[in-house]
Z-matrix of the N, CA and C atoms (Angstrom, degrees):
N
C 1 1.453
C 2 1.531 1 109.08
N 3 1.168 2 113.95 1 154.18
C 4 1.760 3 119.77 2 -146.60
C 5 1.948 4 88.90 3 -93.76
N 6 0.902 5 117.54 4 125.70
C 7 1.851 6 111.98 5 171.72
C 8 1.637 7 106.01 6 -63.17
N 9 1.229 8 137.90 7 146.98
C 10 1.768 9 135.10 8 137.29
C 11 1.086 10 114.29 9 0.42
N 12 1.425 11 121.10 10 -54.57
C 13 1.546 12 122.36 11 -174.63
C 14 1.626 13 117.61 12 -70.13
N 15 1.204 14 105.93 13 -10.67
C 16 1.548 15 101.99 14 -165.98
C 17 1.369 16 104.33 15 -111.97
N 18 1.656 17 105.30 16 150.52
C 19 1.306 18 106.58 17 163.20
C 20 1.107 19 134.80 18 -95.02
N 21 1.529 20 134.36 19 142.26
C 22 1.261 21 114.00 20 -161.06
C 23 1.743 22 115.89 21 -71.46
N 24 1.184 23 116.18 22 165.30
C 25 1.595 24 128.66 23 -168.12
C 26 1.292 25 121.84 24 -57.03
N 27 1.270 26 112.49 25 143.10
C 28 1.648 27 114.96 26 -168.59
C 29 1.588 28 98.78 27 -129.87
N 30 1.157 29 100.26 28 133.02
C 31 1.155 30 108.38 29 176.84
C 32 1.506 31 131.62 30 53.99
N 33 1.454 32 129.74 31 26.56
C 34 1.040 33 129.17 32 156.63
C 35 1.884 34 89.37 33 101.94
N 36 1.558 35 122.09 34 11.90
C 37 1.413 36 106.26 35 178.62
C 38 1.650 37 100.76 36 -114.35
N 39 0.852 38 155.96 37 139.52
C 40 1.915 39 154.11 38 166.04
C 41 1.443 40 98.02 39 -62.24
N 42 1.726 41 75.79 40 125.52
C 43 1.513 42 102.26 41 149.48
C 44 1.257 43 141.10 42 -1.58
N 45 1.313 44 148.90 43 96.63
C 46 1.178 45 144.68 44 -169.88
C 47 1.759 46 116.41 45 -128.37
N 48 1.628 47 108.33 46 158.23
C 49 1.657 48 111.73 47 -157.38
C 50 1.792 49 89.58 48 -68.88
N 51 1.541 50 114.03 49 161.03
C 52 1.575 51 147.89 50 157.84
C 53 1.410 52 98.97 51 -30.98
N 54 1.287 53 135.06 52 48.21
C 55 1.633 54 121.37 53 173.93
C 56 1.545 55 127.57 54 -105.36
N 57 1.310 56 99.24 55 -65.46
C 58 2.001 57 117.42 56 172.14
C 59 1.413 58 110.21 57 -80.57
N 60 0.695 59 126.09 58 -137.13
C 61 1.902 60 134.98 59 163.54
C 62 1.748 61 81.74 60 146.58
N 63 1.215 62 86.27 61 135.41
C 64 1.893 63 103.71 62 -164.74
C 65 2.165 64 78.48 63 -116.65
N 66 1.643 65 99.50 64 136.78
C 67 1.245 66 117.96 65 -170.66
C 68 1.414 67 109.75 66 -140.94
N 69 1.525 68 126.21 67 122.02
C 70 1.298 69 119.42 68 155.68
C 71 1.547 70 103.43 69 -82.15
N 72 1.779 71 105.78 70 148.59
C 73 1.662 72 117.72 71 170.73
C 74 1.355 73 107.70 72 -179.78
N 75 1.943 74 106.77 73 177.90
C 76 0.690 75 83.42 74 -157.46
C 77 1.790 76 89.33 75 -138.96
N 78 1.081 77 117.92 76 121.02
C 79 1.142 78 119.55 77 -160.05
C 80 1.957 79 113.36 78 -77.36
N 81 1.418 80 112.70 79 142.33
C 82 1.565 81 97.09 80 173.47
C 83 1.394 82 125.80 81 -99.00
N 84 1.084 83 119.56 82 -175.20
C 85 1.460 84 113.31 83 -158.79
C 86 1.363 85 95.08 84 -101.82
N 87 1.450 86 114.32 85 165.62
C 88 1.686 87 135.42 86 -164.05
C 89 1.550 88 110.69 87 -42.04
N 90 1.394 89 100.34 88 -41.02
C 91 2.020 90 109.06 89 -174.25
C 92 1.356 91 98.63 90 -77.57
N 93 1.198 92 137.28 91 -27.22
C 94 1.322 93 125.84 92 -143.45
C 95 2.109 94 81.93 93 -109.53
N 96 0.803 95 114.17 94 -21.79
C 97 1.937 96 114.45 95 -168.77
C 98 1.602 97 94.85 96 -92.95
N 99 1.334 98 114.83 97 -19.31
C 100 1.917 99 122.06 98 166.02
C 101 1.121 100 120.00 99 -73.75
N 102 1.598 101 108.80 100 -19.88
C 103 1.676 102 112.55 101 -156.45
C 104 1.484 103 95.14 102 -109.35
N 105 1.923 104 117.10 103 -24.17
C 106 1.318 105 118.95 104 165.83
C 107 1.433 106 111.19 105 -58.41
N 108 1.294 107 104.99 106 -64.54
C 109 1.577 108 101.09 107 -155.76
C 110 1.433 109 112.86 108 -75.35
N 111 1.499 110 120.87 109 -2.21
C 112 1.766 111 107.84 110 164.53
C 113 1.485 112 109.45 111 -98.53
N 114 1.676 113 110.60 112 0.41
C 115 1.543 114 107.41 113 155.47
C 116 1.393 115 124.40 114 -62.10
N 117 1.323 116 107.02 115 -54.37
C 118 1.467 117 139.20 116 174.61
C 119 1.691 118 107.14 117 -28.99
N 120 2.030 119 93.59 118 -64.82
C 121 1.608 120 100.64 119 -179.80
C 122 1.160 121 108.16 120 -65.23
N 123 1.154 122 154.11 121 -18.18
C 124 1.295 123 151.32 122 -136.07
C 125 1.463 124 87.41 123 -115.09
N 126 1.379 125 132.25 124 -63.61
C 127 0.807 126 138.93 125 -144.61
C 128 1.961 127 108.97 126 -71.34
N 129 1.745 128 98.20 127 -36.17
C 130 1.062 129 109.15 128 173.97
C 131 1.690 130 120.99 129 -67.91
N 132 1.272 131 92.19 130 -38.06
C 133 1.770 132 99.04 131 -178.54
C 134 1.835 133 90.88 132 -60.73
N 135 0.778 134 117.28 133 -61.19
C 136 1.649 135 134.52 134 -153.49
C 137 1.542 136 93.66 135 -43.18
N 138 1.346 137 130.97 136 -41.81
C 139 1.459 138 142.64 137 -143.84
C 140 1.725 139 91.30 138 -120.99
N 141 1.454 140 130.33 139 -38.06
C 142 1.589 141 113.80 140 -165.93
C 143 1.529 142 103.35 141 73.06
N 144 1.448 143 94.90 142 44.06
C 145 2.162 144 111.57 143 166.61
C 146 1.539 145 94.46 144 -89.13
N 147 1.422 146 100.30 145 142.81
C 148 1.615 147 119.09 146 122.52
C 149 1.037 148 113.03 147 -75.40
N 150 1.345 149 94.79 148 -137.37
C 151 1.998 150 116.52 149 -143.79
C 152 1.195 151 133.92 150 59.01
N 153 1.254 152 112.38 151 -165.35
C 154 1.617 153 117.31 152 -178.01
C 155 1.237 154 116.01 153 -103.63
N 156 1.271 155 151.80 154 100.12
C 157 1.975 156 133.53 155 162.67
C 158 1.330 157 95.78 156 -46.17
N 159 1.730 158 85.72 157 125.26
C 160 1.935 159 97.05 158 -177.79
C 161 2.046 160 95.38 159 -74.72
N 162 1.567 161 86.20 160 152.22
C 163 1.775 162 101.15 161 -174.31
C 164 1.771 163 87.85 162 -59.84
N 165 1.170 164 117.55 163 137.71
C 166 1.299 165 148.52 164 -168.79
C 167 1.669 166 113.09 165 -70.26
N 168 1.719 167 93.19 166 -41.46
C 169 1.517 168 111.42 167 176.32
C 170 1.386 169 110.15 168 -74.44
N 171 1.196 170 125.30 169 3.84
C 172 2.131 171 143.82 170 -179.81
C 173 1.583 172 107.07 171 -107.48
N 174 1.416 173 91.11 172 -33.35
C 175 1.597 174 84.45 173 -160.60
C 176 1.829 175 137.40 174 -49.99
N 177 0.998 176 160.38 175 103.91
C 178 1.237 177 148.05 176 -111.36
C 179 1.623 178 118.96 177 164.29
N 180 1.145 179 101.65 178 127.23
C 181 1.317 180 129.35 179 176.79
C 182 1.405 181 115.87 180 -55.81
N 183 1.376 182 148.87 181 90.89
C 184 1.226 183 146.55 182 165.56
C 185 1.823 184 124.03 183 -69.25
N 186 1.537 185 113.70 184 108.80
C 187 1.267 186 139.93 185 171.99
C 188 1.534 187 92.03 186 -66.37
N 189 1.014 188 129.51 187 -61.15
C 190 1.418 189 95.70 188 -148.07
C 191 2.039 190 81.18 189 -179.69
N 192 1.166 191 112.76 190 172.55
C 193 1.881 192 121.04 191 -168.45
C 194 1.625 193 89.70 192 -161.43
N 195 1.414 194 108.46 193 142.27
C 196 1.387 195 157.10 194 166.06
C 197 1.823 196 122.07 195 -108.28
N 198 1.382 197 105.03 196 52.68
C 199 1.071 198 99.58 197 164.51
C 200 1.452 199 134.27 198 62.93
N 201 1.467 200 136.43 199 156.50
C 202 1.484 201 116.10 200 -179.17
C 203 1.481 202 92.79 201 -114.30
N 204 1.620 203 111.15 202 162.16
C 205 0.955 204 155.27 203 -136.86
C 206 1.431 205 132.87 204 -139.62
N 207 1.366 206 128.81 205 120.04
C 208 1.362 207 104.60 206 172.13
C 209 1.937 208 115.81 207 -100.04
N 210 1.677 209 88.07 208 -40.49
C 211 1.352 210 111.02 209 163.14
C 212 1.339 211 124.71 210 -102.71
N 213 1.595 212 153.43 211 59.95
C 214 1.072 213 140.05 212 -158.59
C 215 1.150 214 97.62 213 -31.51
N 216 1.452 215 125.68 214 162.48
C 217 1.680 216 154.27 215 -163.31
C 218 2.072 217 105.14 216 -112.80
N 219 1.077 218 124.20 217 97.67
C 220 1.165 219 115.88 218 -140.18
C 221 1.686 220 83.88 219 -69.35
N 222 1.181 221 132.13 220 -38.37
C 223 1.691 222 150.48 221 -179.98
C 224 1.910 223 94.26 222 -35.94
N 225 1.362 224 95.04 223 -46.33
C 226 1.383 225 91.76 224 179.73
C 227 1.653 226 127.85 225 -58.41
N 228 1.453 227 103.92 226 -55.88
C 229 1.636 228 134.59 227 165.32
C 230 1.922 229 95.05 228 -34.09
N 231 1.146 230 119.32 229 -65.86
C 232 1.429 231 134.91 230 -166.96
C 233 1.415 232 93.46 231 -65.32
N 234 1.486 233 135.35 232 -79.83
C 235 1.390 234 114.17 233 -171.83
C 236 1.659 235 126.56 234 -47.22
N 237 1.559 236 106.16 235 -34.81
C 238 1.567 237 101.42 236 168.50
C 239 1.269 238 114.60 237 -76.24
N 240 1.473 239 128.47 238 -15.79
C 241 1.508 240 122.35 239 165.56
C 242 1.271 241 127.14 240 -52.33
N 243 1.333 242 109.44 241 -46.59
C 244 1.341 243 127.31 242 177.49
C 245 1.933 244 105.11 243 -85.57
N 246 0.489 245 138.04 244 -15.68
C 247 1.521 246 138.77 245 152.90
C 248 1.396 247 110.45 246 -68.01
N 249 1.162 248 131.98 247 -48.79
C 250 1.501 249 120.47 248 161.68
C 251 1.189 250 127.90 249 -60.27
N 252 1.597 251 109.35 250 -37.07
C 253 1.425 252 100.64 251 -168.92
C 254 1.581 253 105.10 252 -90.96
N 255 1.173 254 126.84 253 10.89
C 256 1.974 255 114.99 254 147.85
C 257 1.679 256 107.55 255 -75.66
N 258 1.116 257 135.57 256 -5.07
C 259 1.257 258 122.94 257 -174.38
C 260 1.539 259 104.80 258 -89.48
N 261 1.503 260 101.13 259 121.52
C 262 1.506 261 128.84 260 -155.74
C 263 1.763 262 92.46 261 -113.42
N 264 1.327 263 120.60 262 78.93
C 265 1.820 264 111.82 263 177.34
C 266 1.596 265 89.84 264 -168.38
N 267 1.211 266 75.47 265 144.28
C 268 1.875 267 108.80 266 -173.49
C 269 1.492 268 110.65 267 -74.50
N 270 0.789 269 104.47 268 -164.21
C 271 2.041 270 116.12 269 -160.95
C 272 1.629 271 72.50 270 -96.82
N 273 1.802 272 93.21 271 156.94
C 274 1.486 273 116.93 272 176.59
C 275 1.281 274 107.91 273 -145.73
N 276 1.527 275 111.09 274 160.49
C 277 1.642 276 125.34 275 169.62
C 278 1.404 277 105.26 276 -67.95
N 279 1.092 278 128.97 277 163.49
C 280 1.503 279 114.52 278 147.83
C 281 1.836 280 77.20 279 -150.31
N 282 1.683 281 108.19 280 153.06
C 283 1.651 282 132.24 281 167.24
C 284 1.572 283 122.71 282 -128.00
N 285 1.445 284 122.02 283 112.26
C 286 1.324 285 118.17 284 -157.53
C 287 2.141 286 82.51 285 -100.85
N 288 1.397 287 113.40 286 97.43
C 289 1.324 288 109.09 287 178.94
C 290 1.493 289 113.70 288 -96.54
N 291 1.465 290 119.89 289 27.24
C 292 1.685 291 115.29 290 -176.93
C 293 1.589 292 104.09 291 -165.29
N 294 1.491 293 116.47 292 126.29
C 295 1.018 294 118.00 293 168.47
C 296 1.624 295 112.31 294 -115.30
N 297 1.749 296 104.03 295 144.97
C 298 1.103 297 96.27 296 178.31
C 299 1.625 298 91.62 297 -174.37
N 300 1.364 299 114.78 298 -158.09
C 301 1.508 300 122.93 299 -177.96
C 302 1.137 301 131.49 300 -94.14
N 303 1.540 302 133.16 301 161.03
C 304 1.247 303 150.18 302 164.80
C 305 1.504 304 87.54 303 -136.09
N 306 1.593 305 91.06 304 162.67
C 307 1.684 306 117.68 305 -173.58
C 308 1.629 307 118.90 306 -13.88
N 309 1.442 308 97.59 307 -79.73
C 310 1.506 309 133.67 308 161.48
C 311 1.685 310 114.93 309 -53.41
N 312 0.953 311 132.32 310 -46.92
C 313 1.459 312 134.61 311 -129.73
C 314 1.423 313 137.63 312 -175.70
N 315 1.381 314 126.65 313 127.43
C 316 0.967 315 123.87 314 -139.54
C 317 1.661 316 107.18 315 -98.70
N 318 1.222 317 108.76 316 107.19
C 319 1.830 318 117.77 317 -171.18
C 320 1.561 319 122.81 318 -89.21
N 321 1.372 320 125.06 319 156.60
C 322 1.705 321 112.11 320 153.90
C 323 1.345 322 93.51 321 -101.36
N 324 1.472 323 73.24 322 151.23
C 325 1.857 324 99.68 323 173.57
C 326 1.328 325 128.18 324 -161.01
N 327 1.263 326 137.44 325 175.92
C 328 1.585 327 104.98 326 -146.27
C 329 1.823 328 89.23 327 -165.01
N 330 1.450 329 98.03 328 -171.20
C 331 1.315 330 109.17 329 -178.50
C 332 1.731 331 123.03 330 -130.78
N 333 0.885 332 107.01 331 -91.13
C 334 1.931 333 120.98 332 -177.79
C 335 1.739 334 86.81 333 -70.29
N 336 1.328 335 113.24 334 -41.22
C 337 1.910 336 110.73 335 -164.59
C 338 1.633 337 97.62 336 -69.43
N 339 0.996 338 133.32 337 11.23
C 340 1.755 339 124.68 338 -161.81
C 341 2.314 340 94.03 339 -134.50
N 342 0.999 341 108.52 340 -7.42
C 343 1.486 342 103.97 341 -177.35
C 344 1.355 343 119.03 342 -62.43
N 345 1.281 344 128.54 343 -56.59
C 346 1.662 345 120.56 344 146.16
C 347 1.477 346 137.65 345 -56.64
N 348 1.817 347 110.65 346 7.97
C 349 1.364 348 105.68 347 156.51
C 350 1.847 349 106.51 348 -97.39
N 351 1.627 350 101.74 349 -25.83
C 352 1.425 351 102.22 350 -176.36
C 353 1.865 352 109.47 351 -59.84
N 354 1.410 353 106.84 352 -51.00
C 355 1.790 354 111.05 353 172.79
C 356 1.376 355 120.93 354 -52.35
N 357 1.655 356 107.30 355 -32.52
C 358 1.387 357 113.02 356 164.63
C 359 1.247 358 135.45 357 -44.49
N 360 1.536 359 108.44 358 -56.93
C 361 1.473 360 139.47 359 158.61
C 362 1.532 361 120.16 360 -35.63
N 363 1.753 362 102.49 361 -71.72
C 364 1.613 363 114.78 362 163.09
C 365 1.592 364 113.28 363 -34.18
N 366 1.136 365 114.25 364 -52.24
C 367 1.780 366 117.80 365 -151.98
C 368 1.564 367 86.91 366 -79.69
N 369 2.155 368 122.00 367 -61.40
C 370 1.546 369 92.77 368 174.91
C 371 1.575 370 146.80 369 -58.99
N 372 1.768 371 106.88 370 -5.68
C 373 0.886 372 114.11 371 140.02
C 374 1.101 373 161.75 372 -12.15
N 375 1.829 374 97.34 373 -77.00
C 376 1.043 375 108.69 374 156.37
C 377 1.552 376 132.39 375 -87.36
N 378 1.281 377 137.76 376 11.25
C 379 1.085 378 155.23 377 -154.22
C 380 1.998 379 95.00 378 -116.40
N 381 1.361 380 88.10 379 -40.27
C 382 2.021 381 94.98 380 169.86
C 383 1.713 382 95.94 381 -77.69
N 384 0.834 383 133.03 382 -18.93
C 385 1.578 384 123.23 383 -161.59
C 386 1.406 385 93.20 384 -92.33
N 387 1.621 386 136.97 385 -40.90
C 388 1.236 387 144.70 386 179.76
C 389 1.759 388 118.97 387 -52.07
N 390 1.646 389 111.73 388 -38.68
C 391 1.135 390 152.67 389 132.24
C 392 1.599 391 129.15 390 -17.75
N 393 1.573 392 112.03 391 -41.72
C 394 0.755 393 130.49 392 160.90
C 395 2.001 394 101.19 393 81.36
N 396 1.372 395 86.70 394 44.94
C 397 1.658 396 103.82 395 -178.35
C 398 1.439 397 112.47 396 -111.80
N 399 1.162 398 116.85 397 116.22
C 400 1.909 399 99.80 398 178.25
C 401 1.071 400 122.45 399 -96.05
N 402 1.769 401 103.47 400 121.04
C 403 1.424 402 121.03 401 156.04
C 404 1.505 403 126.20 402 -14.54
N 405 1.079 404 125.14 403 -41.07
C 406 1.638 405 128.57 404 -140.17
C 407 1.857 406 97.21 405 -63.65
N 408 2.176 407 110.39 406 -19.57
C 409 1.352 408 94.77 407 172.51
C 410 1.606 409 110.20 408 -92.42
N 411 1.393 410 120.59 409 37.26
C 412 1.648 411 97.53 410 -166.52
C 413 1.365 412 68.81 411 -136.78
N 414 1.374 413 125.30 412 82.15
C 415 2.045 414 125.68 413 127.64
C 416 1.525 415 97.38 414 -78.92
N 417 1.036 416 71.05 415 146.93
C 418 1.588 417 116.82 416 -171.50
C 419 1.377 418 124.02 417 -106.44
N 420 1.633 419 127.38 418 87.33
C 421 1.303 420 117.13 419 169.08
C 422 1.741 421 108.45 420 -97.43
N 423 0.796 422 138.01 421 13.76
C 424 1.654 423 115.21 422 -154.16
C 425 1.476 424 128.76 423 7.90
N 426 1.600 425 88.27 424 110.31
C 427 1.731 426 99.34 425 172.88
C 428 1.985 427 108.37 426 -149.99
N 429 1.133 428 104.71 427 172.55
C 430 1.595 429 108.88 428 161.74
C 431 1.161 430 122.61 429 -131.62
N 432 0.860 431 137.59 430 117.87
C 433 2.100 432 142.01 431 -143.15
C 434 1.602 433 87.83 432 -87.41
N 435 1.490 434 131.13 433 125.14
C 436 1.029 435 129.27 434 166.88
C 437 1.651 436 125.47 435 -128.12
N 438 1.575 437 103.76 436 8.15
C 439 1.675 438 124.50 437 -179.02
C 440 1.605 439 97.81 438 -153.66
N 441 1.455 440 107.51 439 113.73
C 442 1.442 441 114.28 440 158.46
C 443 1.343 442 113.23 441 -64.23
N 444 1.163 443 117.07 442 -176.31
C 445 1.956 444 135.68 443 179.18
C 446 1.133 445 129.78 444 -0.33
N 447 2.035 446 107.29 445 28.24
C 448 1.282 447 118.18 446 174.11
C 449 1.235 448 102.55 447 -115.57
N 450 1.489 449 128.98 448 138.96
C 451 1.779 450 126.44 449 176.23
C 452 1.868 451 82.83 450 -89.16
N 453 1.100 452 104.37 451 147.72
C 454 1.591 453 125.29 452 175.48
C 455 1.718 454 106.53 453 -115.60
N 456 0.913 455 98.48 454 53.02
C 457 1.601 456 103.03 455 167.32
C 458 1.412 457 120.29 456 -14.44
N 459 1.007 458 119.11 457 -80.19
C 460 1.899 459 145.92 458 173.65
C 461 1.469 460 79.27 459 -22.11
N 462 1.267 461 120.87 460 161.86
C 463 1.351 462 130.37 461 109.18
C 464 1.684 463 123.72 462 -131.49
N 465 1.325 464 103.46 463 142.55
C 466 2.067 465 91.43 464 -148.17
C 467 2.063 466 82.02 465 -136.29
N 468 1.536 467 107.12 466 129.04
C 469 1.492 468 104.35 467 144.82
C 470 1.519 469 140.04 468 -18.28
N 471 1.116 470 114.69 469 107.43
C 472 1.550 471 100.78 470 164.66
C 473 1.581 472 114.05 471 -131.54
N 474 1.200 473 103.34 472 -166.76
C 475 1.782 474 102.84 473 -159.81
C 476 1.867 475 80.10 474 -92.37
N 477 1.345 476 105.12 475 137.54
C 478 1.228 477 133.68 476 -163.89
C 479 1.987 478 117.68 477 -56.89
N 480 0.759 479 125.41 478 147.68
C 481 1.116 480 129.59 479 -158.82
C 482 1.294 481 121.43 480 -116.87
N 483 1.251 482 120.46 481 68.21
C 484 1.279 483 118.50 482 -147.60
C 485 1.289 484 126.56 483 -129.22
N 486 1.573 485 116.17 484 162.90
C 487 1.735 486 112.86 485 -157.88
C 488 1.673 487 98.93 486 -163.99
N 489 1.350 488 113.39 487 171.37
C 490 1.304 489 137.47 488 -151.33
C 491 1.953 490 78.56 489 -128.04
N 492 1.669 491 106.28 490 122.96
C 493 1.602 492 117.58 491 -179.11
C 494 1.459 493 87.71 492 -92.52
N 495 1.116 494 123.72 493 136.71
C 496 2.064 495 111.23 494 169.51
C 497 1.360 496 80.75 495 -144.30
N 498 1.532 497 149.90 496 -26.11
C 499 1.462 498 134.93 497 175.48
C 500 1.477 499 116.48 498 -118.80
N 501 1.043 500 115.08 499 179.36
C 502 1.759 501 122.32 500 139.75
C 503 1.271 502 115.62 501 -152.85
N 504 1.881 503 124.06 502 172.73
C 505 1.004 504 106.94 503 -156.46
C 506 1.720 505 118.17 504 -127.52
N 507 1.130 506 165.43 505 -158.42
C 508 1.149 507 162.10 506 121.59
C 509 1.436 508 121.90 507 -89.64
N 510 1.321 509 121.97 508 69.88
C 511 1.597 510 122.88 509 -157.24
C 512 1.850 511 114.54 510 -97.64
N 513 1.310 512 113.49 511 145.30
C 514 1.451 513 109.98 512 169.44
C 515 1.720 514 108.91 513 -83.86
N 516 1.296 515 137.84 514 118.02
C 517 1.433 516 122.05 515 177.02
C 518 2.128 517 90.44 516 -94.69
N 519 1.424 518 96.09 517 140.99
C 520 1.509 519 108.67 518 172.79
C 521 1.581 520 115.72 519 -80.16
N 522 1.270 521 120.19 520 90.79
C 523 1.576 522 105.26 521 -169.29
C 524 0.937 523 133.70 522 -38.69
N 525 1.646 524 130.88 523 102.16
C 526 1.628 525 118.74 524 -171.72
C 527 1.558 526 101.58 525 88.23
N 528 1.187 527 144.02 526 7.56
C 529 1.369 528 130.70 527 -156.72
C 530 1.925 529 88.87 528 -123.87
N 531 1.471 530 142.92 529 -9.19
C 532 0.888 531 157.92 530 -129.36
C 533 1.911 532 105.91 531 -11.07
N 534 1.786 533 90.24 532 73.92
C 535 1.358 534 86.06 533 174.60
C 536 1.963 535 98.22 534 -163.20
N 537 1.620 536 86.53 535 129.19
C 538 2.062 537 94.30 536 -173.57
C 539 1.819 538 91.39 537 -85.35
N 540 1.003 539 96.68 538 171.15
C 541 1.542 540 115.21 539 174.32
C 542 2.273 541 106.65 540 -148.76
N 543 1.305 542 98.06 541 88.21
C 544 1.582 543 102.17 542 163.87
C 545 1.439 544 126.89 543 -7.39
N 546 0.612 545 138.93 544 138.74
C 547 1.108 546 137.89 545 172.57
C 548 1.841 547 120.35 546 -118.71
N 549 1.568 548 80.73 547 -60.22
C 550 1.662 549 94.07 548 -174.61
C 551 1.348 550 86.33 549 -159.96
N 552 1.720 551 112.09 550 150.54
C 553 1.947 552 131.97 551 172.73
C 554 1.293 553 98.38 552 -133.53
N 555 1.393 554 104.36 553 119.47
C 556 1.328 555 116.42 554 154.48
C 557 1.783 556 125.67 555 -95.37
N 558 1.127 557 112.28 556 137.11
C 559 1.572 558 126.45 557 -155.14
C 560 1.750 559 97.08 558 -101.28
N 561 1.215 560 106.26 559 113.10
C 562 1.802 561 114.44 560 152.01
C 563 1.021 562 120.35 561 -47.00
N 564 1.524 563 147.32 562 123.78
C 565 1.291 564 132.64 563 157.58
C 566 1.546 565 117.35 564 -111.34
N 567 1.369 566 120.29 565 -166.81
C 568 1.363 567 113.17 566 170.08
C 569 1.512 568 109.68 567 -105.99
């Protein structure tokens, strides 16, 4: 029987304690994590926010999560390896043109600039479904968390936020430890 602490089983592996949390994403590049976090400040001064501006070197786009972990399952690592590596699509734009809130926290998020990260998403999707991995945890909003434990009510235009996708990644996040550990990068080509 599963304790409080645990989540129940994914994919045919048991339950394990609140530790790793295994994450596909997709991280942005140096200009685009500069252009977040003086959104972020701006955005906070603008409104009379707290919270935290998430560390810049974290900041990151989440595809899709695998559950937490104490030991990742290396069987696991290997079936999503091979689920990535059929995905046959080239480098993309993506434009985060609106910041504003979710529950917790204050995100960019966007519209027409986010449609080739949304197809992106769909296709690894389905490439995990081939895999024999279920989707049902990879909804999909597109956002980039740029204020912890503040709800950002507003959501207001800003000058666009933007980057060139050429990878994504297979990352361990340390719960509470604010630190990913690589795992595996998969490369866009043309």
């Amino acid at each position: 029987m599963a304790r409080d602490s645990e989540q129940p089983s994914l994919f045919g592996f048991e339950a394990a304690p609140r530790d790793k949390h295994l994450i596909l994403m997709i991280y942005p590049d140096r200009q685009a994590r500069t252009a977040a976090q003086a959104c972020a400040r701006r955005y906070q001064a603008d409104n009379g926010l707290g919270g935290a501006v998430f560390n810049p070197d974290l900041m990151h786009v989440t595809l899709g999560h695998f559950d937490y972990w104490d030991d990742v399952p290396e069987s696991l690592v290997e079936r999503i390896s091979r689920a990535a590596s059929k995905l046959a699509m080239a480098p993309f734009q993506v434009a985060f043109d609106q910041i504003g809130g979710f529950p917790r926290n204050v995100v960019l998020r966007g519209g027409e600039g986010l449609k080739a990260l949304e197809a992106f998403q769909a296709a690894l999707r389905q490439a995990l479904a081939w895999e024999k991995l279920d989707g049902s945890h990879m909804n999909f909003t597109p956002h980039l968390t740029v204020v912890y434990g503040q709800p950002g009510a507003v959501i207001t235009a800003i000058e666009p936020v933007t980057w060139t996708v050429s990878e994504f990644v297979l990352a361990v996040s340390h719960h509470g430890k604010a630190r990913h550990e690589v795992l595996a990068r998969y490369r866009l080509v043309d």
